[in-house]
MMTF fields as JSON, N, C-alpha, C and O atoms, coordinates in Angstrom:
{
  "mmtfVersion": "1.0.0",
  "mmtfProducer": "UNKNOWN",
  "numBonds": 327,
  "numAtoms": 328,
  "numGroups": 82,
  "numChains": 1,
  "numModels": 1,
  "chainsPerModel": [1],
  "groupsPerChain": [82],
  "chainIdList": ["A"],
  "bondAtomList": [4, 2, 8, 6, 12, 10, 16, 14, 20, 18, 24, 22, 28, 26, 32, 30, 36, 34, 40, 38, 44, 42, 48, 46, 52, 50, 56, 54, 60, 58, 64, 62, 68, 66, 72, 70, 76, 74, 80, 78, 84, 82, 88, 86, 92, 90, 96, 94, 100, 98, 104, 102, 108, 106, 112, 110, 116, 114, 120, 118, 124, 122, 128, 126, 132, 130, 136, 134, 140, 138, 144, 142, 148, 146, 152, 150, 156, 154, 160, 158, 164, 162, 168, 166, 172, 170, 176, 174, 180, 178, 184, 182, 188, 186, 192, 190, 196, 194, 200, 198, 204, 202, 208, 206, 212, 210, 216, 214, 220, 218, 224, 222, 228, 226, 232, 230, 236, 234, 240, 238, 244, 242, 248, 246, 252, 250, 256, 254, 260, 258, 264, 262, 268, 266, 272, 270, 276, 274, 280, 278, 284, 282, 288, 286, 292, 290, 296, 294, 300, 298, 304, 302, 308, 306, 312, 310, 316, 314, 320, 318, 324, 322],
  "bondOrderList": [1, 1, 1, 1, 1, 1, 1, 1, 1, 1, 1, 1, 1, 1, 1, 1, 1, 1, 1, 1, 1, 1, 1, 1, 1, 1, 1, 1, 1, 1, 1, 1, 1, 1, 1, 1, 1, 1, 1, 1, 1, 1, 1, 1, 1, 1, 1, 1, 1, 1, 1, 1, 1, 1, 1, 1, 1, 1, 1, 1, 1, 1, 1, 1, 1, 1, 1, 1, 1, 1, 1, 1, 1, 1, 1, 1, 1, 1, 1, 1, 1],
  "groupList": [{"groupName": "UNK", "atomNameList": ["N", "CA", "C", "O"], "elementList": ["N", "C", "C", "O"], "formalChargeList": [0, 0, 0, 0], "bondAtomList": [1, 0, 2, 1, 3, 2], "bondOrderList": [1, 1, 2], "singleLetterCode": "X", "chemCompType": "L-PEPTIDE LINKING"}],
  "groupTypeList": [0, 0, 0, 0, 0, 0, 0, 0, 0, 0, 0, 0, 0, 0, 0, 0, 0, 0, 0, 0, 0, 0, 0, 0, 0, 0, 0, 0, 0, 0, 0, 0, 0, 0, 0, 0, 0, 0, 0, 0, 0, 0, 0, 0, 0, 0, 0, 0, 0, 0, 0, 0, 0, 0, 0, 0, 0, 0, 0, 0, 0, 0, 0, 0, 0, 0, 0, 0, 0, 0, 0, 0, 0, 0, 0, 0, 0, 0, 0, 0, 0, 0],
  "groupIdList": [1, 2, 3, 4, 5, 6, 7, 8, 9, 10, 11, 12, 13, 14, 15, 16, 17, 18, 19, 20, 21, 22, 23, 24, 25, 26, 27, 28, 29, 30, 31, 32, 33, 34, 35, 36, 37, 38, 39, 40, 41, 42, 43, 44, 45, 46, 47, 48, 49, 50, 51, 52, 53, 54, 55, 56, 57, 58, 59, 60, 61, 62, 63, 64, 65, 66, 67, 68, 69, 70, 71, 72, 73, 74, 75, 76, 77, 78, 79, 80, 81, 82],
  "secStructList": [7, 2, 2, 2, 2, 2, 2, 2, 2, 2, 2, 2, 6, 6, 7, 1, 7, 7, 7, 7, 7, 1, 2, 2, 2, 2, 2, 2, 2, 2, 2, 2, 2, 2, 2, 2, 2, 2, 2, 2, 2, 2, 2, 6, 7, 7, 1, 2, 2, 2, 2, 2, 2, 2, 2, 2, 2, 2, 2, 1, 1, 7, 7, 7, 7, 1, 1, 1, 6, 6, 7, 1, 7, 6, 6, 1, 1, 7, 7, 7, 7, 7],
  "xCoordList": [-41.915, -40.485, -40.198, -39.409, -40.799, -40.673, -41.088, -40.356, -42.046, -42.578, -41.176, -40.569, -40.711, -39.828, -38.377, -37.509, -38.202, -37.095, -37.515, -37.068, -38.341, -38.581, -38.643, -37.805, -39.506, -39.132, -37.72, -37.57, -36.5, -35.679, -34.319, -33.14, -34.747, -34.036, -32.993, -31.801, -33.593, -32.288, -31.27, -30.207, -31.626, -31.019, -29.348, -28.291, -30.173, -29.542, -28.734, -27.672, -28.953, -27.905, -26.547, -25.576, -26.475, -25.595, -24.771, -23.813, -25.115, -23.883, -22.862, -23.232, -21.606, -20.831, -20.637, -20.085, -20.636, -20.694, -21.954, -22.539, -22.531, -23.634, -24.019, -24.495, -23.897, -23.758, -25.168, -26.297, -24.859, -25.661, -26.238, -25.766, -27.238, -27.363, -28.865, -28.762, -29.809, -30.432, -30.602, -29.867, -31.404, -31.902, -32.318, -31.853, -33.161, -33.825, -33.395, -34.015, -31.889, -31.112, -30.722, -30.777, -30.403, -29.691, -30.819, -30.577, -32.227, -32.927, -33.377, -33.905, -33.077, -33.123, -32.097, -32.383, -31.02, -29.79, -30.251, -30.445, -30.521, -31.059, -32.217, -32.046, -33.229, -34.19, -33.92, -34.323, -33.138, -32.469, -31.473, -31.216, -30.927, -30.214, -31.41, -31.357, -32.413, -33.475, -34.066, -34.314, -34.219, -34.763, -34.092, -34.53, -33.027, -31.286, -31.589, -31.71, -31.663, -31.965, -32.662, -32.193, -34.061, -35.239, -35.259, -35.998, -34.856, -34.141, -33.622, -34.122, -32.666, -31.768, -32.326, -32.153, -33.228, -33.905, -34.991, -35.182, -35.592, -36.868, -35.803, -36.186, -34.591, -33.767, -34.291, -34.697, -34.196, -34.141, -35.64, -35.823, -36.636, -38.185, -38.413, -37.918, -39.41, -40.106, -41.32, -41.511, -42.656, -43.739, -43.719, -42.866, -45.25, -45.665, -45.176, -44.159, -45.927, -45.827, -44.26, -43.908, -43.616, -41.848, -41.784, -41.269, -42.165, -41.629, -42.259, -41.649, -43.662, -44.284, -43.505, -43.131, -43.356, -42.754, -41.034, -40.525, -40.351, -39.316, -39.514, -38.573, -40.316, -40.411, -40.7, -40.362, -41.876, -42.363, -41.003, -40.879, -40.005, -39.047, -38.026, -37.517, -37.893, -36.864, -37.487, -36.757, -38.782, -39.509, -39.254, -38.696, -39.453, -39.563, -37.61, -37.306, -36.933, -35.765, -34.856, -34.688, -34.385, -33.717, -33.006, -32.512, -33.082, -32.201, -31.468, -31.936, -30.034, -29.28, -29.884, -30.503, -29.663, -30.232, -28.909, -28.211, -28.621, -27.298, -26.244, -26.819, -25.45, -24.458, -24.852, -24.783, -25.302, -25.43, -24.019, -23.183, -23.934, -22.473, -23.107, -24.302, -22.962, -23.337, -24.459, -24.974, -24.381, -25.409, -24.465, -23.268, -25.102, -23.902, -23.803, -22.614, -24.326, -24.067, -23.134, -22.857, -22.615, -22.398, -21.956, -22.25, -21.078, -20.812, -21.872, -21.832, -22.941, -23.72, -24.846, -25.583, -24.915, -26.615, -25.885, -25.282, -26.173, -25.779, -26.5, -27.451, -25.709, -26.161, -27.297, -27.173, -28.58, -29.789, -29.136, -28.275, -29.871, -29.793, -30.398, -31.547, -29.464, -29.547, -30.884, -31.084],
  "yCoordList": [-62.092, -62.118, -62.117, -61.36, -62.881, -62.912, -61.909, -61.64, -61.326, -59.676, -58.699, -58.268, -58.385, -57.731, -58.424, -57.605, -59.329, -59.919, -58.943, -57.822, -59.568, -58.735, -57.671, -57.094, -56.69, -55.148, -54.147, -52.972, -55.321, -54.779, -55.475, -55.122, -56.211, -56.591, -55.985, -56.243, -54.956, -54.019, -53.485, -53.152, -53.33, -52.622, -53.56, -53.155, -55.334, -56.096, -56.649, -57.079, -56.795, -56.892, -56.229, -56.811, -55.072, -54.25, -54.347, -53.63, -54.915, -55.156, -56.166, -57.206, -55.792, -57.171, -57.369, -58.46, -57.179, -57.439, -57.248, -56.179, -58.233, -58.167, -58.517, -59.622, -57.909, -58.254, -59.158, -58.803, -60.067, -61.36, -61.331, -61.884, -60.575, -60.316, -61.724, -62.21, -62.146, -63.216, -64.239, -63.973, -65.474, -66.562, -65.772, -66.003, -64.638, -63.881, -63.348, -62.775, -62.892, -62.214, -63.491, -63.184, -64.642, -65.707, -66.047, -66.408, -66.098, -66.182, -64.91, -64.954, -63.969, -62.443, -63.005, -63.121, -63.283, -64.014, -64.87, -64.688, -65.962, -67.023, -66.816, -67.264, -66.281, -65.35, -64.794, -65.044, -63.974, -62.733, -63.481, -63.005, -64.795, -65.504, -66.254, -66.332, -66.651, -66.988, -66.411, -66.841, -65.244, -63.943, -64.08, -64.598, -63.559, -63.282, -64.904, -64.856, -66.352, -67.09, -67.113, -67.324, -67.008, -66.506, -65.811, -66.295, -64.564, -63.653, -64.176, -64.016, -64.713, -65.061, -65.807, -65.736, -66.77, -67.858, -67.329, -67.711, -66.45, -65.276, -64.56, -64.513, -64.144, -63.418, -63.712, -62.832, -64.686, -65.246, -65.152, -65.136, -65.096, -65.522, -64.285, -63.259, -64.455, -63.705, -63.38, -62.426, -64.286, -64.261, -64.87, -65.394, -64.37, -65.144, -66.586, -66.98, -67.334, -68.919, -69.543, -70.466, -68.839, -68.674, -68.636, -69.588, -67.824, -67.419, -67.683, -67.636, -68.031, -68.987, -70.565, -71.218, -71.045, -72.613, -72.536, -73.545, -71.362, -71.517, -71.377, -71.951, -70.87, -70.773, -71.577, -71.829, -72.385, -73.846, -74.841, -75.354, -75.018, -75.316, -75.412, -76.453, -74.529, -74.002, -74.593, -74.951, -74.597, -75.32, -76.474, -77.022, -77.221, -78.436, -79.408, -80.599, -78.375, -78.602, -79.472, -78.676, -80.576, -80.484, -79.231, -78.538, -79.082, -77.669, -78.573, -79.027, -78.463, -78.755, -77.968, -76.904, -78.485, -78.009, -78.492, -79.434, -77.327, -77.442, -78.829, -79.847, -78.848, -80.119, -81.246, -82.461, -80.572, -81.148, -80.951, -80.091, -81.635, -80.755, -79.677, -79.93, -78.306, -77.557, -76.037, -75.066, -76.651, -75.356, -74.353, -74.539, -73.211, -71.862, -71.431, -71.159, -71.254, -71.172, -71.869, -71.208, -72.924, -74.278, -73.606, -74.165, -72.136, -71.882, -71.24, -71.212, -70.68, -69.602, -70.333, -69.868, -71.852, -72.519, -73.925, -74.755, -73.844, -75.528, -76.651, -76.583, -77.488, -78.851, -79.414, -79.567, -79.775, -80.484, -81.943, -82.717, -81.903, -83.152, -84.499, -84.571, -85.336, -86.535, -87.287, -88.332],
  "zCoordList": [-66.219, -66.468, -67.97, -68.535, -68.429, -70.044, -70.871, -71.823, -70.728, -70.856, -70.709, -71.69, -69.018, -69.202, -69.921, -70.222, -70.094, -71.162, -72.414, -72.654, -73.026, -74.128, -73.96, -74.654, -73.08, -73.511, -73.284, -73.621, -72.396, -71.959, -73.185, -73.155, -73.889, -74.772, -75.398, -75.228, -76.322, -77.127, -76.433, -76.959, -74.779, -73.889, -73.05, -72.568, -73.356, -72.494, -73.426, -72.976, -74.85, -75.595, -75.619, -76.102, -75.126, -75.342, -73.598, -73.311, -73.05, -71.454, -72.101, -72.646, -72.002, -71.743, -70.581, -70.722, -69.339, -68.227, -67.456, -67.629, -66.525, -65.776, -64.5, -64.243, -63.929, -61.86, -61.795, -62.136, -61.404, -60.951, -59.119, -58.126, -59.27, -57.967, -57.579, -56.453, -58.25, -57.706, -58.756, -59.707, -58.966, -59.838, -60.522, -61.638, -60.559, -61.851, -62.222, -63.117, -62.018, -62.955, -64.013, -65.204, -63.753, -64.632, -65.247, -66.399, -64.907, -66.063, -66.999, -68.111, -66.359, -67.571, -68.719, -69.911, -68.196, -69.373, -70.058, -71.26, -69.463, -70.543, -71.51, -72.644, -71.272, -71.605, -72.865, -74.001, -72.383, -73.457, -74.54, -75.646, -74.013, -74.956, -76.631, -77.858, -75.347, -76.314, -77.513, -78.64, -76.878, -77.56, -78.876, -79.903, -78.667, -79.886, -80.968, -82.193, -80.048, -80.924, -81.46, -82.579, -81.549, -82.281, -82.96, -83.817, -83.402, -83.582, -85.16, -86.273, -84.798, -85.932, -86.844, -88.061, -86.056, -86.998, -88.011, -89.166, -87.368, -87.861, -89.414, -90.583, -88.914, -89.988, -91.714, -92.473, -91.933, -93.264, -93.978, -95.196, -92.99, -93.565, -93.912, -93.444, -95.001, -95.494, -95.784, -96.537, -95.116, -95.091, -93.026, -92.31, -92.805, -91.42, -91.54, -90.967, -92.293, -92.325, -92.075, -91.34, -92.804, -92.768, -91.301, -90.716, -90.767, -89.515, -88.447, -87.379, -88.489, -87.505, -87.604, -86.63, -89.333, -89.141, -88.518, -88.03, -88.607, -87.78, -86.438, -85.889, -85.558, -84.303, -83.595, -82.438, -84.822, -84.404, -84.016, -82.904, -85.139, -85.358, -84.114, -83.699, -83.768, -82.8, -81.254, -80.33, -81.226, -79.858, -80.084, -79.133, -81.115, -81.103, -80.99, -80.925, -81.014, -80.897, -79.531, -78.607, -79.284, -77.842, -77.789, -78.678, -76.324, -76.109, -74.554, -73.51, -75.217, -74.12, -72.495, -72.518, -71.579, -70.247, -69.597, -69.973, -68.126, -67.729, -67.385, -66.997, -67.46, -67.378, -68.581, -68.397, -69.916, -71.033, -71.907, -71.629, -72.703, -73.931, -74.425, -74.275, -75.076, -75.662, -75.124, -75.679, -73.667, -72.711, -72.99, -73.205, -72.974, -73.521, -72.247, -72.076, -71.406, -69.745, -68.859, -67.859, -68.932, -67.904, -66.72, -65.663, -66.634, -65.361, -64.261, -63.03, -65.318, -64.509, -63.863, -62.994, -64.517, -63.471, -63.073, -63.753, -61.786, -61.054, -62.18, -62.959, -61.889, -62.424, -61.613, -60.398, -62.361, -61.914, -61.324, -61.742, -60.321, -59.247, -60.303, -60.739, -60.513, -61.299, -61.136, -61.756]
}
């Protein structure tokens, strides 16, 4: 899945609309959201080390997960069972 995230990337950037037909479509999205974040963070570096220590960076990050403040999703994934 993550394979085709990435090779379908440049392609999935460019939908503003996207028919949600199973769970693996909403993780192609989130996926592809990831991607774009990485992405951006990578922007600025200018050697490997640069850009391996931001990636590092970005893992080591909390990342809101659904029914958190700040999930960029909240409508598209149910809330995890408490």
């Amino acid at each position: 899945m993550v394979d085709e995230a990435i090779s379908f990337f440049g392609a999935n950037v460019f939908f503003r609309n996207f028919d949600i037909k199973s769970p693996t479509y909403k993780l192609l999205i989130y996926l592809t959201f990831y991607i774009n974040v990485a992405l951006k963070r990578l922007e600025g570096c200018r050697t490997l080390a640069e850009g391996t220590k931001a990636i590092i960076n970005l893992d080591l990050e909390d990342v809101p997960v659904p029914g958190e403040l700040g999930f960029p999703f909240s409508g598209l994934f149910v809330l995890p069972l408490p």
